[in-house]
PASEBA-1860 file (N, C-alpha, C; in nm, 3 decimals):
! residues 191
1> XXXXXXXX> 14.325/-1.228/-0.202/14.284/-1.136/-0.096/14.208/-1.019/-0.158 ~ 14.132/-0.976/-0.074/14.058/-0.812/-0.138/14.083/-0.719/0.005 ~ 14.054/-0.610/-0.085/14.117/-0.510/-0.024/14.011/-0.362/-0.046 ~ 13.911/-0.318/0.043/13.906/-0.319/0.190/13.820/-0.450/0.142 ~ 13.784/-0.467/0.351/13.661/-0.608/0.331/13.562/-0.568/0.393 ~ 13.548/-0.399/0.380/13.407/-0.358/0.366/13.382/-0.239/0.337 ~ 13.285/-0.148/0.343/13.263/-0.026/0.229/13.090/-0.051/0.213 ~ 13.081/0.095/0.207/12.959/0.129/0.127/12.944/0.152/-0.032
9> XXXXXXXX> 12.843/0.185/-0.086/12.823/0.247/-0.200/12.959/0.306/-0.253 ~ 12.983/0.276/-0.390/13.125/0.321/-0.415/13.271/0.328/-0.364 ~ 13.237/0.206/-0.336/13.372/0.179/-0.260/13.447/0.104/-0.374 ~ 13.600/0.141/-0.410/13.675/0.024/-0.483/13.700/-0.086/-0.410 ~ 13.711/-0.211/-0.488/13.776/-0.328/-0.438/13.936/-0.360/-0.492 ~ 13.991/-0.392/-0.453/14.071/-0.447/-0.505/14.132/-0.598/-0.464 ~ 14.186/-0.705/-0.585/14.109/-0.826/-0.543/14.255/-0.882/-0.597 ~ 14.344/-0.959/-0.533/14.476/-0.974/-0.518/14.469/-1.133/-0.579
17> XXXXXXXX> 14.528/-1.173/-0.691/14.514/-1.341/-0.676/14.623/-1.389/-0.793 ~ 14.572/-1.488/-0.878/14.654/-1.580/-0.968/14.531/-1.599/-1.099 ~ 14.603/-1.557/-1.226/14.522/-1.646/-1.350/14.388/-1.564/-1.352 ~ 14.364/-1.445/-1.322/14.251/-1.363/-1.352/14.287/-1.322/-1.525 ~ 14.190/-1.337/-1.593/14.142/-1.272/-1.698/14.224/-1.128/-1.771 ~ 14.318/-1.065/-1.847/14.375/-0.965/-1.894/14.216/-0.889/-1.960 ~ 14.164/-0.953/-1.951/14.064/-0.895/-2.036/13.904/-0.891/-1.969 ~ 13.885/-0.749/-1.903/13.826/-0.702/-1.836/13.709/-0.833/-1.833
25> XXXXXXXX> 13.618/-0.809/-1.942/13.470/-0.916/-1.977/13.478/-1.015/-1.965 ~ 13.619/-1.096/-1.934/13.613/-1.234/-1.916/13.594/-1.262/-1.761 ~ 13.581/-1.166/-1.688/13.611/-1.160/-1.517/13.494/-1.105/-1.482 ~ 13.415/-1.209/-1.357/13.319/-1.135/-1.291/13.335/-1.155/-1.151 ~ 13.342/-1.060/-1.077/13.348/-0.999/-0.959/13.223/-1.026/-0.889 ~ 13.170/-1.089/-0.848/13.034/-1.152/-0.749/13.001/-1.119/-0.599 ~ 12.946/-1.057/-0.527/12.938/-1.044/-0.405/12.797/-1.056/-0.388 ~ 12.793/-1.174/-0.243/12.660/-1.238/-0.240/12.625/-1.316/-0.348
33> XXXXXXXX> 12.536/-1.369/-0.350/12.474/-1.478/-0.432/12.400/-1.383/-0.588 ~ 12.433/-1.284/-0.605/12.418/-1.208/-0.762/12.478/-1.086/-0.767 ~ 12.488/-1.024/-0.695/12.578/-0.882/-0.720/12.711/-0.878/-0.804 ~ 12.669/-0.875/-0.937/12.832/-0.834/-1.016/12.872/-0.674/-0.982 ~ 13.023/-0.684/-0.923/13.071/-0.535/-0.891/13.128/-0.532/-1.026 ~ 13.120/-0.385/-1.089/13.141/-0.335/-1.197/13.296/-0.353/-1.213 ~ 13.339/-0.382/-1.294/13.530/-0.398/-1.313/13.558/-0.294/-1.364 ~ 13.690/-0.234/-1.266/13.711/-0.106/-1.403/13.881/-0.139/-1.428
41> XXXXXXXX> 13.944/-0.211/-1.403/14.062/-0.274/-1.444/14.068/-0.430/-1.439 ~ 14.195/-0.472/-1.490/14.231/-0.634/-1.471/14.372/-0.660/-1.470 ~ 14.427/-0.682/-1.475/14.579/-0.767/-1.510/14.555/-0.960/-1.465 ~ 14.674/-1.010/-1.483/14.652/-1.135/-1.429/14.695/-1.145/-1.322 ~ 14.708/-1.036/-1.196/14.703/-1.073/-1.075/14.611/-1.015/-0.971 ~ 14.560/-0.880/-1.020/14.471/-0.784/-0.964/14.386/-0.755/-1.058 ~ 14.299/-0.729/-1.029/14.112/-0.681/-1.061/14.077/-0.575/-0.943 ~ 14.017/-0.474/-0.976/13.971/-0.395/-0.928/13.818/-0.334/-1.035
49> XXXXXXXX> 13.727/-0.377/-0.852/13.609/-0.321/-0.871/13.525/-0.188/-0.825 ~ 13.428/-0.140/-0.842/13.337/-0.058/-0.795/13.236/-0.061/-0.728 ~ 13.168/-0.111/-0.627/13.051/-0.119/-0.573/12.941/0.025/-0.642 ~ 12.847/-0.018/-0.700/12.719/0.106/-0.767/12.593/0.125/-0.668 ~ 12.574/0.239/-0.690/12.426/0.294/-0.600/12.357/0.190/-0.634 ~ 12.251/0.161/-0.542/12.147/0.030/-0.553/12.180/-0.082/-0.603 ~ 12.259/-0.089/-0.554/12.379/-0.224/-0.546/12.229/-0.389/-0.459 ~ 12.127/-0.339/-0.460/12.046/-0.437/-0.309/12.125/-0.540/-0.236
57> XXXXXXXX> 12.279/-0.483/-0.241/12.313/-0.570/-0.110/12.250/-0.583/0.014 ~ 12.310/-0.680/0.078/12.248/-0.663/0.238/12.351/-0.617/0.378 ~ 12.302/-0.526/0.375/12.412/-0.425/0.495/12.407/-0.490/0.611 ~ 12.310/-0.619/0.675/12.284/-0.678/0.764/12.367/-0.768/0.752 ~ 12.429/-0.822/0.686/12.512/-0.996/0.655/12.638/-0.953/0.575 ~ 12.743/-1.013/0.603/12.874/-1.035/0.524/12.843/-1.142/0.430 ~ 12.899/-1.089/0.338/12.852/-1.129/0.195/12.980/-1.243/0.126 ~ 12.929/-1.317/0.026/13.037/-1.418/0.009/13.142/-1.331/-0.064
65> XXXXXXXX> 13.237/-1.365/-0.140/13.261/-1.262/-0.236/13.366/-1.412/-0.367 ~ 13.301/-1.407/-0.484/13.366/-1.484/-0.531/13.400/-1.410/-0.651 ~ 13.529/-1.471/-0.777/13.585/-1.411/-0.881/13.535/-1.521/-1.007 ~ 13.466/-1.512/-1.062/13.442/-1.613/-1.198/13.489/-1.548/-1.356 ~ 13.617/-1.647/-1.379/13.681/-1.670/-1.479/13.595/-1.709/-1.654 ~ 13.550/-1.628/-1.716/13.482/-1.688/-1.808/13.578/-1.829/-1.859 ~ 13.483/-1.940/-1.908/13.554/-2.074/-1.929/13.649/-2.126/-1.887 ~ 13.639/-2.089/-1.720/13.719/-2.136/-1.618/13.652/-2.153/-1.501
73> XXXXXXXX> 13.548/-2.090/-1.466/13.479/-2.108/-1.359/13.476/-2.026/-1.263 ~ 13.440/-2.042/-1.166/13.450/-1.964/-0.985/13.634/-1.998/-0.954 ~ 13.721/-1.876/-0.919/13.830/-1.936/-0.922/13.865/-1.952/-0.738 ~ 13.917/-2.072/-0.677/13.947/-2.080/-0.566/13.968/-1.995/-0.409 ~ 13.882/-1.989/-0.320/13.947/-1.928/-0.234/13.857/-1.933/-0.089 ~ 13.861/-2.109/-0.095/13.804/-2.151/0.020/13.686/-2.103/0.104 ~ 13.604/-1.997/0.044/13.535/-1.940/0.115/13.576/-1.837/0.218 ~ 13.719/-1.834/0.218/13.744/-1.747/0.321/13.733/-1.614/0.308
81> XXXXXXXX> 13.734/-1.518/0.189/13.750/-1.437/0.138/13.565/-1.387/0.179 ~ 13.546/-1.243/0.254/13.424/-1.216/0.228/13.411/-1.081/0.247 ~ 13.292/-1.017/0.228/13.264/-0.858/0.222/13.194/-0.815/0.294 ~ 13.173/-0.701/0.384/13.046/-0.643/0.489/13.022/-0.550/0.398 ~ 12.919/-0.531/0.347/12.854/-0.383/0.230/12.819/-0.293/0.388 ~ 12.848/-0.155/0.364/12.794/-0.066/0.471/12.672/0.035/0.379 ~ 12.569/0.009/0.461/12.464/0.122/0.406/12.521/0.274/0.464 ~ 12.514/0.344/0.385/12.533/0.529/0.319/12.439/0.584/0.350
89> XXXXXXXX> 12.434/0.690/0.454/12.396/0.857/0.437/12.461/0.909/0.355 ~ 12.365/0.987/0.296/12.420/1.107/0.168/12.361/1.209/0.178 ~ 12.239/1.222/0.238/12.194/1.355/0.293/12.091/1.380/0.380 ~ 12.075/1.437/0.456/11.980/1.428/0.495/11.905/1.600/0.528 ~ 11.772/1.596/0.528/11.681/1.739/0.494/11.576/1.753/0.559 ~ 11.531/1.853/0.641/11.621/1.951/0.665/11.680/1.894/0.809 ~ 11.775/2.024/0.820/11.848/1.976/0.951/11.814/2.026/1.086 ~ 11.716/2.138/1.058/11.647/2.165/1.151/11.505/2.167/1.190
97> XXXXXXXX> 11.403/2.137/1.282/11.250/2.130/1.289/11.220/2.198/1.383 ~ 11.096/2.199/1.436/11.007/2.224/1.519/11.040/2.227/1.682 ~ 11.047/2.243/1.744/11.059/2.170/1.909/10.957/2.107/1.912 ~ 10.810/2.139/1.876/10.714/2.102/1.927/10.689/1.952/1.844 ~ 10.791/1.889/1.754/10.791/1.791/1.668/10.728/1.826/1.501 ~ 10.705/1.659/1.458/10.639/1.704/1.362/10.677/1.733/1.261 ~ 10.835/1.713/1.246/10.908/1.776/1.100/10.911/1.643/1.065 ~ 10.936/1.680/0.903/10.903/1.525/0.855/11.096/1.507/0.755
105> XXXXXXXX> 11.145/1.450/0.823/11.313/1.460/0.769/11.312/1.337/0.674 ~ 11.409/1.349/0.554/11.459/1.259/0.481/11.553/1.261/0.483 ~ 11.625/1.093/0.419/11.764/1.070/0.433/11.748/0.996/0.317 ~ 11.845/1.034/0.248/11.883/0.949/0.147/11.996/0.902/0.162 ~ 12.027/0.819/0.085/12.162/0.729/0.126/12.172/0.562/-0.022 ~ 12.206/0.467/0.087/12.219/0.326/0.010/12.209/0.234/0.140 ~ 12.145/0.141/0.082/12.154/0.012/0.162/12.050/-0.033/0.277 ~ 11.944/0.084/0.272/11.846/0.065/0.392/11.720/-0.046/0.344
113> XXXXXXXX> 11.739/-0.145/0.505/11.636/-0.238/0.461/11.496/-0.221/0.492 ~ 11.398/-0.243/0.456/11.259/-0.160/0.526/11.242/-0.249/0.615 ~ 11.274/-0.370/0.609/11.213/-0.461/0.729/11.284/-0.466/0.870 ~ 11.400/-0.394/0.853/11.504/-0.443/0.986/11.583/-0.270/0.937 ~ 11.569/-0.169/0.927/11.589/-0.059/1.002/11.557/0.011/1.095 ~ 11.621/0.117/1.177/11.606/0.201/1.267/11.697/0.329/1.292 ~ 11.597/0.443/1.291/11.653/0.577/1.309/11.649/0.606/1.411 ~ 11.803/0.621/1.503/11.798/0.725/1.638/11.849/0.856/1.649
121> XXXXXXXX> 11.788/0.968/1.689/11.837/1.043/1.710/11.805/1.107/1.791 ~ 11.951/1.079/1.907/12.016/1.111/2.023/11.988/1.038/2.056 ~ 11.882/0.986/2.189/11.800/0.867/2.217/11.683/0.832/2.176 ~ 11.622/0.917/2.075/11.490/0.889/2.019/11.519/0.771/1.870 ~ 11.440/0.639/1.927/11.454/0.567/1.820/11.318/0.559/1.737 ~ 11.301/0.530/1.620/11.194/0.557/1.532/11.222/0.405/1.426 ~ 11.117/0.380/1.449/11.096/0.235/1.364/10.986/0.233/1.272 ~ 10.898/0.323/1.278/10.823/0.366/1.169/10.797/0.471/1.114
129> XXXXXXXX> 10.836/0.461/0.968/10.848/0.554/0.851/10.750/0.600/0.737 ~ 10.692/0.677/0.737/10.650/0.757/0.603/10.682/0.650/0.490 ~ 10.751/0.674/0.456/10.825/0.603/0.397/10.975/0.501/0.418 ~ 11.005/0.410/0.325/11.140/0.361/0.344/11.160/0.265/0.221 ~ 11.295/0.320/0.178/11.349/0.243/0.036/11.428/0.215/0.076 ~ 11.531/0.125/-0.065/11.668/0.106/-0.064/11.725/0.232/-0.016 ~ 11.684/0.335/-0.073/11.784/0.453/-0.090/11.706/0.593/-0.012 ~ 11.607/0.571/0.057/11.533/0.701/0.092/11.462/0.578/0.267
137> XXXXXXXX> 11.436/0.732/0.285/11.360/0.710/0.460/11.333/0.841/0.492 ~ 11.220/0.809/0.539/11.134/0.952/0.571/11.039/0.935/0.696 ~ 11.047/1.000/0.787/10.991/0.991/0.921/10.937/1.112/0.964 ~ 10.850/1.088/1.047/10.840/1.253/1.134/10.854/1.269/1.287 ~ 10.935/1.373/1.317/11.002/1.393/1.457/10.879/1.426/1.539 ~ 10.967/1.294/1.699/10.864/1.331/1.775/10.953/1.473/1.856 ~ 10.832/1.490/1.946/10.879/1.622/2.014/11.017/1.569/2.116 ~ 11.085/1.678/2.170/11.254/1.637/2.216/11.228/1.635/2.396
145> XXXXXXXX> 11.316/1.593/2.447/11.349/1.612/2.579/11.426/1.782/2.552 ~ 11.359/1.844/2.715/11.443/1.956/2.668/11.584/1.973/2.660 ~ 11.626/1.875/2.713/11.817/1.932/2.668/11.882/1.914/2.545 ~ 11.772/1.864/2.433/11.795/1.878/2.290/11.779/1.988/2.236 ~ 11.732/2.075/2.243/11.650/2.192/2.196/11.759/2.288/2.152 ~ 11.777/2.336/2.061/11.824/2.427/2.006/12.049/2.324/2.023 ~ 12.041/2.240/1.961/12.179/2.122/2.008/12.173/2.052/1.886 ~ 12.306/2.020/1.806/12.319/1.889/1.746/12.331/1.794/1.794
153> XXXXXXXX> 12.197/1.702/1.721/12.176/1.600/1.757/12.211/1.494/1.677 ~ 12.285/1.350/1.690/12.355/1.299/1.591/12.215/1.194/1.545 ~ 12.243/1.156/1.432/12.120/1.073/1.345/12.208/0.959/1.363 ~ 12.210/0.853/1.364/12.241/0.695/1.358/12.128/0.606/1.236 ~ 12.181/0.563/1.159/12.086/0.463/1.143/12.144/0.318/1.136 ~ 12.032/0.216/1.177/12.104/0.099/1.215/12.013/-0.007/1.138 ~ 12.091/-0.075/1.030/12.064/-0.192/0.949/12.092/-0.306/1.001 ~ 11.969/-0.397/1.120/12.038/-0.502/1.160/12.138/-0.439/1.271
161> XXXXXXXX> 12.204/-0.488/1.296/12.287/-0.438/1.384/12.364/-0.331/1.348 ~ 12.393/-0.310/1.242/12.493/-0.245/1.185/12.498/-0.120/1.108 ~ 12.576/-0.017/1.145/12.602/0.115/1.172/12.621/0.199/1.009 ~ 12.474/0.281/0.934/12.529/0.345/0.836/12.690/0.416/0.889 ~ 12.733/0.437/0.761/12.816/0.549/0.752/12.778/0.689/0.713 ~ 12.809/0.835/0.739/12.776/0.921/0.695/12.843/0.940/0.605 ~ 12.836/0.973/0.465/12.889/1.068/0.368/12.808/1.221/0.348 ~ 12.723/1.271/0.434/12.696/1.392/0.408/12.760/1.463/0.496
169> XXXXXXXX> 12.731/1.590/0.428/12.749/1.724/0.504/12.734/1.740/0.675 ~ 12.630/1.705/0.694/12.589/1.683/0.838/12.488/1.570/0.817 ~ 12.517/1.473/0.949/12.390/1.357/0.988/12.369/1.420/1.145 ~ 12.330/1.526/1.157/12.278/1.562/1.277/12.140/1.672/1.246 ~ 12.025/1.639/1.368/11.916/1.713/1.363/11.930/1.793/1.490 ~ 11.877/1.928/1.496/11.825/2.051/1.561/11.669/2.067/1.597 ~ 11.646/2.050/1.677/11.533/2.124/1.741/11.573/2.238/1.745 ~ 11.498/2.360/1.686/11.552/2.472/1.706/11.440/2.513/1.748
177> XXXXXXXX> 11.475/2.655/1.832/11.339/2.750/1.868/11.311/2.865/1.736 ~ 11.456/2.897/1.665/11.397/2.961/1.577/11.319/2.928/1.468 ~ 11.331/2.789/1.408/11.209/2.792/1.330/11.109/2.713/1.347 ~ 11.090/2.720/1.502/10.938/2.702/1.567/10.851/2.771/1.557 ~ 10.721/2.785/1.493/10.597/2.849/1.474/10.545/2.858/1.633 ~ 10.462/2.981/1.661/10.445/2.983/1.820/10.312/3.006/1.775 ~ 10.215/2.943/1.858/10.075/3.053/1.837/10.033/3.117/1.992 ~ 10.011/3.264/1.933/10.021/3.333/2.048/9.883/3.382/2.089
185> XXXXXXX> 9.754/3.374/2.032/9.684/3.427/2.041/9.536/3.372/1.977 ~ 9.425/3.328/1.978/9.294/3.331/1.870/9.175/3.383/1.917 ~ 9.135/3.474/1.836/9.007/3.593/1.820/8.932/3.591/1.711 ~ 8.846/3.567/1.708/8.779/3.542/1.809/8.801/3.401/1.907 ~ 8.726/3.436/2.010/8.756/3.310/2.112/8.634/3.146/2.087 ~ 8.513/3.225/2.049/8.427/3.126/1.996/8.385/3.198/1.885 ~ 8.301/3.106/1.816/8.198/3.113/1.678/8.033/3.127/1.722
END
């Protein structure tokens, strides 16, 4: 059994069984079809792993998860045993823009796919990005309905179907009026 059977970026595993390896290097921890999770213990009944930043799992699909025994092989467990990787917010900047739109926000995080993401925030969904990595996404806000305006607004992002987690400070954006630029005036009127 493992233990959780899902997690983002840095998540421990812990992996419950029979005849694992005393000796850390003889044991590899596999999720998906190449992802070795880093081991940071062993005994011969438990192993415990680490999931690492830019891990290129896929936050869209539950992942296989198998244990290979050096000069023993893949050790048993019917396939039943598997992992959901969750893509990570870790920050996102700034938290407040424009009303009139136009701020250009980043998020960093883990696990974002460029081909099958999407940023909503509140009901504004955004499918094209400035940019977009494993680990970064960068967009620019359109202008708000007014009952956003000067309100936290929650950020979502969705891999495939499926729901980052936040680990920052705040995953919410502001339309604010205060650091809206106004133009109030131009003089001359022509050239």
């Amino acid at each position: 059994s493992i233990s959780p059977v899902y997690g983002p970026a840095g998540t421990s595993i812990t992996i419950t069984g029979t005849d694992f390896s005393t000796t850390t290097c003889e044991n590899i921890v596999l999720i998906g079809s190449s992802y070795k999770c880093p081991i940071t213990s062993a005994t011969s009944t438990q192993i415990t792993c680490q999931i690492g930043t830019s891990s290129s799992l896929n936050a869209k699909s539950i992942q296989s998860f198998n244990v290979i025994r050096d000069r023993q092989g893949t050790l048993s467990n019917d396939g039943l045993i598997q992992f959901q990787f969750q893509a990570k917010i870790t920050n996102v900047s700034p938290l407040q823009g424009s009303t009139a739109g136009g701020t250009q926000i980043t998020i960093t995080g883990d696990g974002f796919i460029p081909s099958d993401t999407r940023v909503i925030v509140g009901s504004i969904e955004y499918t094209s990005f400035a940019t977009i990595t494993y680990s970064q996404i960068q967009f620019i806000t359109q202008q708000p309905q007014s009952d956003y305006i000067d309100h936290l607004i929650p950020i979502t992002i969705l891999v495939g179907e499926n729901s980052a987690i936040c680990s920052s400070v705040s995953c919410n954006f502001t339309w604010a009026q205060s650091v809206t630029p106004y133009l109030v005036s131009v003089n001359p009127t022509s050239i």
